[in-house]
C-alpha positions in Angstrom: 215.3 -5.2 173.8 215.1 -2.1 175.6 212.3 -0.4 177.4 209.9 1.7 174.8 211.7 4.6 175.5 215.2 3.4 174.9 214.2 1.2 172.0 212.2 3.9 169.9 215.4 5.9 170.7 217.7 3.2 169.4 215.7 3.0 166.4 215.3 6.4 165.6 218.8 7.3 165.5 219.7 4.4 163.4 217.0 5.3 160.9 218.0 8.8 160.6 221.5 7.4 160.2 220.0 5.6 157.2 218.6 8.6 155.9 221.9 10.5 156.2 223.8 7.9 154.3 221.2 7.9 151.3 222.5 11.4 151.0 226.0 10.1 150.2 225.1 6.7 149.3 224.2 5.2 145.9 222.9 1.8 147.3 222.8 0.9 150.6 222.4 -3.1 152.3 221.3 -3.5 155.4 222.5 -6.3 158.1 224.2 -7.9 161.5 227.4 -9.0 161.7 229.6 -10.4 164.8 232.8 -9.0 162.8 232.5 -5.7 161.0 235.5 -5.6 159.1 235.4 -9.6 157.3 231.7 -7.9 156.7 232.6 -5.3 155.2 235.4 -7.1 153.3 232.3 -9.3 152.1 230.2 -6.4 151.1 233.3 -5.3 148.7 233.4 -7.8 146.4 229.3 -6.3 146.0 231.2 -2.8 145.3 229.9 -1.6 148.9 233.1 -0.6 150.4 231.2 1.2 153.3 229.9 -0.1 156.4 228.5 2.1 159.0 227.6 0.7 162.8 224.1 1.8 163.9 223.6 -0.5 167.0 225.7 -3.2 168.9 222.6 -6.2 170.0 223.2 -8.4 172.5 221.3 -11.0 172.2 220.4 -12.7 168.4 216.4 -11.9 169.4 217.4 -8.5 169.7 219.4 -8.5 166.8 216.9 -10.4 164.4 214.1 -7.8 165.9 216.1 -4.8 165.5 217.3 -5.7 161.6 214.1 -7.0 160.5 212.3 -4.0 161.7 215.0 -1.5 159.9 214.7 -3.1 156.8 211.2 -3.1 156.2 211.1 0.5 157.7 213.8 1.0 154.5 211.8 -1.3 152.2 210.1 1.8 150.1 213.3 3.0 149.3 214.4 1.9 145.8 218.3 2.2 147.0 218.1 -1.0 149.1 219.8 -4.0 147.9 218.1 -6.5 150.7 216.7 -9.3 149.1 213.9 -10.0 151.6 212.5 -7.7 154.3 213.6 -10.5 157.2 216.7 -11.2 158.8 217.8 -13.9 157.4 221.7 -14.6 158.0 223.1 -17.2 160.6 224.7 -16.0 164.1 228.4 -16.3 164.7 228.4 -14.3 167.6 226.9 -13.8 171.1 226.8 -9.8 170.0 225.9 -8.4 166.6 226.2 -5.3 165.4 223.4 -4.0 162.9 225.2 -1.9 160.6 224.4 -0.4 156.9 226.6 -1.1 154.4 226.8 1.3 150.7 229.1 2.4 148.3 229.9 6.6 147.5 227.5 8.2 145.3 230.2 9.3 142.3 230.0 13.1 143.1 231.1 11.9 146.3 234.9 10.9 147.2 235.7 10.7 150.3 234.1 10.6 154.2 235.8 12.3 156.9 236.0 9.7 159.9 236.1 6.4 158.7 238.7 3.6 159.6 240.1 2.1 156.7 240.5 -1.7 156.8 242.6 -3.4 154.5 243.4 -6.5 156.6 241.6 -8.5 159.2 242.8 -9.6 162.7 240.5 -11.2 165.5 242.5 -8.3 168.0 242.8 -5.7 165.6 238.9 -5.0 164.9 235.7 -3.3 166.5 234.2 -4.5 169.2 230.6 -4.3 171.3 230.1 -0.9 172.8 227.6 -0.5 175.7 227.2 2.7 175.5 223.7 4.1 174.0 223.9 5.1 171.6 226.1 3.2 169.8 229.3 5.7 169.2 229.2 6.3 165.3 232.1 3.9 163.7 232.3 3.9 159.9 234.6 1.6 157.9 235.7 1.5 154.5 237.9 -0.6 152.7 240.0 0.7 149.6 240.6 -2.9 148.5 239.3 -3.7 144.8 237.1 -6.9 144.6 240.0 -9.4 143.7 242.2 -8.1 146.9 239.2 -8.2 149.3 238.7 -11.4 148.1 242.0 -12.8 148.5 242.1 -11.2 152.3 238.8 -13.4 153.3 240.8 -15.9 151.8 244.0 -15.8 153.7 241.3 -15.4 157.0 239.4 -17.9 156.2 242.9 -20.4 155.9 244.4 -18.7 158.9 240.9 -19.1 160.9 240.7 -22.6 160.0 243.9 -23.8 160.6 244.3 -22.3 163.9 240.9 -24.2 164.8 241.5 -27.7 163.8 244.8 -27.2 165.5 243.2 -26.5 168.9 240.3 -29.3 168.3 242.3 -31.9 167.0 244.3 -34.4 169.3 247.4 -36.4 169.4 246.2 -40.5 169.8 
């Protein structure tokens, strides 16, 4: 992690981030993910078609430390759809970004700002920042449930074939 300092600053931010979205947001999910967009393409199908970066971590002690201790700071909140209080997911990259995931409260209909994804690309997607604090990015998907799933789908094919070509040899 950071030095005090710089880490209760990273912190802070991202909680009052938090805060800010439970002002928009009916339920919000808290988590790390290598690949924001397949993320938040994963949180659709959960009707949270939001997902707002708070903090790029790179290391996987950083980001287990930095999740865990946002999610039990969010714990008292009945609006939080975590199951446990502890990062619990597997790593799939050397840098993670801790993020918040939600859907619109209904008097709410829009958010000016955000990216819209409606197809993932391993080019075409955010990457780690450096820069602290994290630059405010904030996705949203307007895919229904049945067409997000079908794009992890077609990744998930396209990700996999493309890997056993490059690992498999001729005899």
């Amino acid at each position: 992690m950071f030095c005090k300092h710089h880490d209760d600053d990273v912190f802070s931010r991202a909680y009052a981030a938090i805060r800010d979205v439970l002002s928009v947001g009916s339920a919000i999910y808290i988590g790390r993910t290598g690949f924001p967009e397949r993320r938040l393409l994963e949180h659709a199908l959960a009707e949270r078609d939001h997902l707002l970066l708070l903090h790029w971590a790179a290391s996987w002690p950083e980001a287990e430390e930095f999740e865990t201790r946002l999610i039990e700071s969010c714990s008292h909140l009945n609006r939080i759809e975590n199951e446990t209080t502890e990062s619990a997911g597997r790593f799939t990259s050397p840098w993670n970004a801790i993020y918040v995931s939600f859907r619109l409260k209904h008097r709410v209909h829009a958010l000016p700002g955000t990216q819209e994804v409606t197809r993932l690309h391993w080019r075409l997607r955010t990457w780690p920042t450096q820069t602290l604090p994290c630059p405010v990015v904030l996705l949203r998907t307007p895919l229904d449930h049945e067409s997000s799933a079908a794009e992890l789908e077609r990744w998930q094919s396209t990700h996999h074939s493309r890997h056993r070509r490059r690992t498999t040899h001729p005899s």
